[in-house]
N, C-alpha and C positions, 0 to 999 in steps of 0.2 A: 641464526635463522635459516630454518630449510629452505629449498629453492622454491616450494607454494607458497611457503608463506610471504618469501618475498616478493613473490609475484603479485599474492592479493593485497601486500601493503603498499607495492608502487600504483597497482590498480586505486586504491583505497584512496592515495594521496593525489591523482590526476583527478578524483572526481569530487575530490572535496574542493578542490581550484575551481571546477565546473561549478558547482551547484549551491556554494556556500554563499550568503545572503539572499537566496529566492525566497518570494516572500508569499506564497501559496501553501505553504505549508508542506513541498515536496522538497525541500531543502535540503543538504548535507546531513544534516543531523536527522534528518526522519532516518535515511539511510544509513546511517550509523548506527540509530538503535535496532532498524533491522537487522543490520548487518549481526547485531550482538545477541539478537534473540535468534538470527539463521543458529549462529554457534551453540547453542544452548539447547535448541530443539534438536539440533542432529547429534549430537550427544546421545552414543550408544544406538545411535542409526547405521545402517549400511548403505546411505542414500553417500554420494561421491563429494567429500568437503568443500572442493576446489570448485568445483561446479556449483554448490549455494551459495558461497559466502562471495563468488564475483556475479553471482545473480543477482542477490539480494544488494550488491554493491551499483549495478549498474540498471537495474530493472524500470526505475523512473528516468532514462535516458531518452525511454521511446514511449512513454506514457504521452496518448492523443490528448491529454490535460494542455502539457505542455510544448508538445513537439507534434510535428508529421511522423506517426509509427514509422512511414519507410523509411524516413532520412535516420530516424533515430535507429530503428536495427542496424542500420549499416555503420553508424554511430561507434555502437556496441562493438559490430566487428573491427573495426577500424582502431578504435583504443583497445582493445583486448589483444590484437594482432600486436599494436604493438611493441606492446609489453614481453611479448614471446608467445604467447597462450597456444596450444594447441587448437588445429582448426574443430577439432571432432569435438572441445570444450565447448570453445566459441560457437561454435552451432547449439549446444546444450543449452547456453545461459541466454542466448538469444530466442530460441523456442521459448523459456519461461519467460522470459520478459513478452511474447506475444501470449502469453495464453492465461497469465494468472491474475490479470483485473478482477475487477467485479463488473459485470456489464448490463445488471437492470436485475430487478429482484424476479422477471419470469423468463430470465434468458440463463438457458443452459451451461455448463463449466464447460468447456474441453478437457479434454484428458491431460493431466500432467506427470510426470515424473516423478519420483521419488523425491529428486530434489529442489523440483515446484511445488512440491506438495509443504514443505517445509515453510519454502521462501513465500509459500503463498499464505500460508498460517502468522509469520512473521510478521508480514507487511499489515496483514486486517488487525495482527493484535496493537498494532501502531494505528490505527483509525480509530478504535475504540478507550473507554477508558477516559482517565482527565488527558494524558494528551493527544485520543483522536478527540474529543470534544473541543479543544485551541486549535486543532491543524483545521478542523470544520469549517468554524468561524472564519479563521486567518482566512480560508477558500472561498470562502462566500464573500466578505469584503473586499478579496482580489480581483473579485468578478463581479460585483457592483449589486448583490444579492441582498433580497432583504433581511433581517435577522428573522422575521416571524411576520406570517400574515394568515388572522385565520379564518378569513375568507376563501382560500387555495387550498386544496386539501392533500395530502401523498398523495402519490400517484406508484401503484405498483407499475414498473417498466416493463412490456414484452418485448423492447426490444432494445437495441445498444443502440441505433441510431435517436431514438426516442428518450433514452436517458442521456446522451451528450450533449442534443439541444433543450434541455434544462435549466429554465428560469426561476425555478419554484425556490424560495424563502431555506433560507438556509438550515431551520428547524426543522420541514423538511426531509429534510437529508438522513436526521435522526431514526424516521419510520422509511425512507425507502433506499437505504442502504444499512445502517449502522448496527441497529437493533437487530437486522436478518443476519449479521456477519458470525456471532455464538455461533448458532447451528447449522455454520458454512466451513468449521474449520474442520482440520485431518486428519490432524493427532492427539492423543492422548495429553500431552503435556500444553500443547497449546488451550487446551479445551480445558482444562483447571485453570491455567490462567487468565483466561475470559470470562470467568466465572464472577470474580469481583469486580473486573473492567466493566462487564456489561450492567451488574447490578448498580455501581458505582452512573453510568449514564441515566440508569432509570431514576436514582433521585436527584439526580439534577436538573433531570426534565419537570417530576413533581413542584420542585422547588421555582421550575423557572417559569410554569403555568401558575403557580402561590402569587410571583412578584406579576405576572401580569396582569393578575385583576385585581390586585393591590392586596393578596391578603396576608401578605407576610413584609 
């Protein structure tokens, strides 16, 4: 094993100790399959390996879901240091962990990196699909949210403080992040494979307005 790779495996192994039985659906294993789809989208990129795959390793560190952003970037720097990482890295993977959320369907991207741009494809194509529709749910029961109420209707977000204090029913979530996430990716290959994930949400939503008014 070269000397990255062992770095992103000991990285890899410290965060799975961190993060493994959370139960919001930001758990070890979200991370993992991004971590496996970081690899696969940079495949034939020029964007810097070592720089996404500890991105995409540690980027729900400093997620305001579940942490304080500042304590969690320093978080980042702090396990990343000390593993060995270069500082000029640890600054890279730390940038993308501040910048690649989603932060309200009418609140602007920041500019990212080549290798945000990746990990930032990665992580949405992990929200959609059958498993972002379990990690949804899992999130809204963590947070005491209803499954469906349809007296409340989406609400498009202008702003990230307006979408973090967010009560609205967990279905929800469907029309004001999920379904916008297709036509928010960056790459070519991610964007085929969001292609069935998002169709795949669309009949389950069909099917899951059938079972609420009882007709299936």
């Amino acid at each position: 094993m070269n000397k990255n790779k062992s770095l992103i495996q000991s990285v890899a192994n410290e965060v799975k100790e961190l993060t493994e039985g959370e139960a919001t659906g930001h758990d070890w294993w979200h991370l993992y399959r991004v971590w496996k789809l970081t690899q696969k989208l940079i495949t034939n990129s020029s964007a810097n390996g070592q720089i996404a795959e500890l991105a995409a390793l540690t980027h729900d560190l400093a997620d305001h879901k579940l942490t304080d952003p500042g304590k969690g970037y320093q978080h980042i720097r702090e396990l990343l240091s000390k593993h060995g990482t270069q500082h000029e890295i640890v600054e890279a993977v730390v940038d993308i962990a501040r910048n690649i959320s989603f932060k309200g369907a009418g609140v602007d991207q920041p500019e990212l990196s080549p290798e945000g741009l990746i990990v930032q494809d990665a992580d949405r194509l992990d929200a959609i699909g059958a498993i972002g529709i379990a990690r949804t749910f899992a999130y809204g029961g963590s947070k005491g949210h209803a499954i469906c109420n349809p007296e409340i209707k989406p609400e498009m977000h202008q702003s990230f403080e307006d979408y973090k204090k967010s009560t609205a029913p967990t279905i929800n979530h469907f029309y004001e992040k999920l379904l916008l996430l297709k036509d928010r990716l960056n790459t070519t290959q991610a964007k085929r494979i969001a292609e069935e994930r998002h169709a795949f949400m669309e009949q389950f939503l069909q099917r899951f307005y059938q079972e609420w008014e009882g007709e299936k």
